[in-house]
C-alpha positions in Angstrom: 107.5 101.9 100.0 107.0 101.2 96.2 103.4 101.6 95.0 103.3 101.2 91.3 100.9 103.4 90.2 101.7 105.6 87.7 100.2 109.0 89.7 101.3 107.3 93.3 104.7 105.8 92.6 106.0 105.6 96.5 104.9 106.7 99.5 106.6 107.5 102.8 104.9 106.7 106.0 106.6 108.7 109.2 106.2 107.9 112.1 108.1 111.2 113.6 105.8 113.2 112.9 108.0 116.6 113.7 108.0 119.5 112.1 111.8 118.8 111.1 111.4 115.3 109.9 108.2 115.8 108.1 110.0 119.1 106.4 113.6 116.8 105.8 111.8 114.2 104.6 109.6 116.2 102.0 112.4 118.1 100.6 114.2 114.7 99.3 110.5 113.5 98.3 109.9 116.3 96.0 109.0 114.3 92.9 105.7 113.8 91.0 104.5 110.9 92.0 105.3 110.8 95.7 103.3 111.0 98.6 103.8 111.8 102.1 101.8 109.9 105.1 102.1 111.7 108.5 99.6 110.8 111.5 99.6 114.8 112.5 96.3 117.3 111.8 96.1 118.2 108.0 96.5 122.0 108.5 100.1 121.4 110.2 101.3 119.8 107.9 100.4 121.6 105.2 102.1 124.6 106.6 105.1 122.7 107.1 105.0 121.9 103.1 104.0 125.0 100.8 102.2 125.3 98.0 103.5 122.0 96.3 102.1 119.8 98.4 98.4 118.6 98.1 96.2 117.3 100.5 94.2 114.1 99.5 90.8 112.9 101.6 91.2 112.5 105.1 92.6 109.6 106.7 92.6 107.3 109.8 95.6 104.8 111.3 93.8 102.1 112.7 94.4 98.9 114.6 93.5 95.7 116.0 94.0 92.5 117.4 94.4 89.7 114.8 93.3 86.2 116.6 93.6 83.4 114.1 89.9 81.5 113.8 89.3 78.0 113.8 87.4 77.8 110.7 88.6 80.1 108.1 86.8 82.8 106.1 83.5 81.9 104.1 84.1 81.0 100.2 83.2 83.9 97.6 79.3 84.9 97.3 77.8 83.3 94.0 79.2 84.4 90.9 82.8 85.2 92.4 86.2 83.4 92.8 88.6 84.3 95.6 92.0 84.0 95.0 95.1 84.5 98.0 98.5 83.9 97.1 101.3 85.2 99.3 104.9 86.2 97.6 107.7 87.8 100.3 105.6 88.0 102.9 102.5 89.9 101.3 99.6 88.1 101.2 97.2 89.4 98.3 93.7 88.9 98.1 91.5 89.4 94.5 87.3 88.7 94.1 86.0 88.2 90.6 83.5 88.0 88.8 83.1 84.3 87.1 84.0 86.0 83.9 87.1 87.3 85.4 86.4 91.2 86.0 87.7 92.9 88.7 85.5 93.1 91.8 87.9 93.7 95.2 91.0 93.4 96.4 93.8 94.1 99.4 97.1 93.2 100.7 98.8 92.3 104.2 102.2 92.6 104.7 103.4 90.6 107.8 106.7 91.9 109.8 106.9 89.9 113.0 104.0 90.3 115.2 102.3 93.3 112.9 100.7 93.1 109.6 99.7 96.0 107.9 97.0 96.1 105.7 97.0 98.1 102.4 95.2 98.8 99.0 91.8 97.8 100.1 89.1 97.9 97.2 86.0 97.6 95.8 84.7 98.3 92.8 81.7 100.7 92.5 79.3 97.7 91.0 80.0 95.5 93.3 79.7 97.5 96.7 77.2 96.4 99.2 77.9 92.5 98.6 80.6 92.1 101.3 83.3 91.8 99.1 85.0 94.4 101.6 84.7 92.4 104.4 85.6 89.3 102.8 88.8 90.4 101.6 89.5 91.7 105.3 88.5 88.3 107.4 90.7 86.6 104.4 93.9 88.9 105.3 93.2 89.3 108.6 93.0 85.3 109.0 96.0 84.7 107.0 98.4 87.1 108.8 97.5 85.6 112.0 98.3 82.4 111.3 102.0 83.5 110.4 102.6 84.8 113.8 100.9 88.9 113.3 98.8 90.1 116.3 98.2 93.1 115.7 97.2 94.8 112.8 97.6 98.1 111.2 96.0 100.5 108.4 95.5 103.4 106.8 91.6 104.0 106.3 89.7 106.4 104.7 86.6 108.2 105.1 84.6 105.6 102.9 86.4 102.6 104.5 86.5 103.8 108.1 82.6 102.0 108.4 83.8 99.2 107.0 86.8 98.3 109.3 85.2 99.4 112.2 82.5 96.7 111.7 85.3 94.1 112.3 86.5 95.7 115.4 88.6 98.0 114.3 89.6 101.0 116.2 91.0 104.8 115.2 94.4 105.8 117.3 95.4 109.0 115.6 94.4 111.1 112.5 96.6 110.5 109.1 97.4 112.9 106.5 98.0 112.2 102.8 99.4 114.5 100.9 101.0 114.5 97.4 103.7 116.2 95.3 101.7 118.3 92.6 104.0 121.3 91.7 102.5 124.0 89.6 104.0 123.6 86.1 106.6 126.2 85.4 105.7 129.2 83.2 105.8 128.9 79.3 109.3 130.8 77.6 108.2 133.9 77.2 104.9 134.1 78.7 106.5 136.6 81.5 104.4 139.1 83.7 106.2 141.7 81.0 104.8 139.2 78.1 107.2 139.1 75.1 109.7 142.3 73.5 107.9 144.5 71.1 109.1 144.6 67.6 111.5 147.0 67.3 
């Protein structure tokens, strides 16, 4: 799937998690830029990969049931707008301040009866509010109503509190890990170093 971000342009989530798929599928991934998702342990998969490959943090696939509530999630806290739009079936969530700076955000992407939820943030200032939860009851409540019951995610070590407070639960480890090859040696600069002047 397409990320956007300059450092994480795509990412590849397998669910074979095989020696042979996880090694097929990194050989054609081999670019800056791309990363590799595999719910295996971290130090199998990095043998699989070589030296090319870097791990990121740890990481969790999580799920749970999504039951759509009568009333829907609280407004933003004081000094915040909320703003949900959906386009293609991705329904994106963004928390501001009043003066417009950025204060959280996440995505849902709803495929039948499974959403899964991605880029969940918050930034630094504005931790502790419940911005984080607020953007989760907000996807979690619009998926639901288009049909999703159950709902999937990556989390990570700081989020893993988070999403298990709304009754989220961990089903297998997931691995992140990046292409970051060593840059090749400069012309010249050999073990030998250069030809002596004759």
């Amino acid at each position: 799937m397409d990320v956007g971000h300059p450092r994480h342009t795509t990412r590849h989530v397998l669910t074979d998690n095989s020696e042979t798929t996880v090694r097929r599928v990194a050989a054609s991934a081999g670019v800056p830029g791309r990363w590799l998702k595999v719910f295996e342990e971290e130090g199998r998969v990095l043998e699989w990969l070589g030296p090319d490959w870097s791990p990121d943090e740890p990481g969790f696939l999580m799920t749970t049931r999504l039951e759509r509530q009568a009333a829907p999630p609280p407004a933003a806290p004081e000094g915040h707008r909320l703003r949900v739009w959906t386009r293609d079936g991705v329904t994106r969530v963004l928390i501001t301040t009043a003066d417009g700076a950025f204060a959280a955000r996440g995505q849902i992407a709803t495929t039948g009866t499974t959403a899964v939820v991605d880029q969940i943030e918050t930034a630094a200032e504005h931790r502790r509010k419940g911005l984080g939860s607020l953007v989760m009851r907000t996807l979690q409540h619009s998926a639901a109503g288009r049909g999703a019951i159950s709902g999937v995610l990556g989390g990570t070590p700081d989020g893993r509190a988070l999403y298990e407070s709304l009754g989220w639960r961990t089903i297998a480890p997931l691995v992140s890990v990046y292409y970051d090859p060593a840059p090749p040696p400069s012309a010249g600069t050999g073990a030998a170093g250069p030809a002596p002047d004759a």
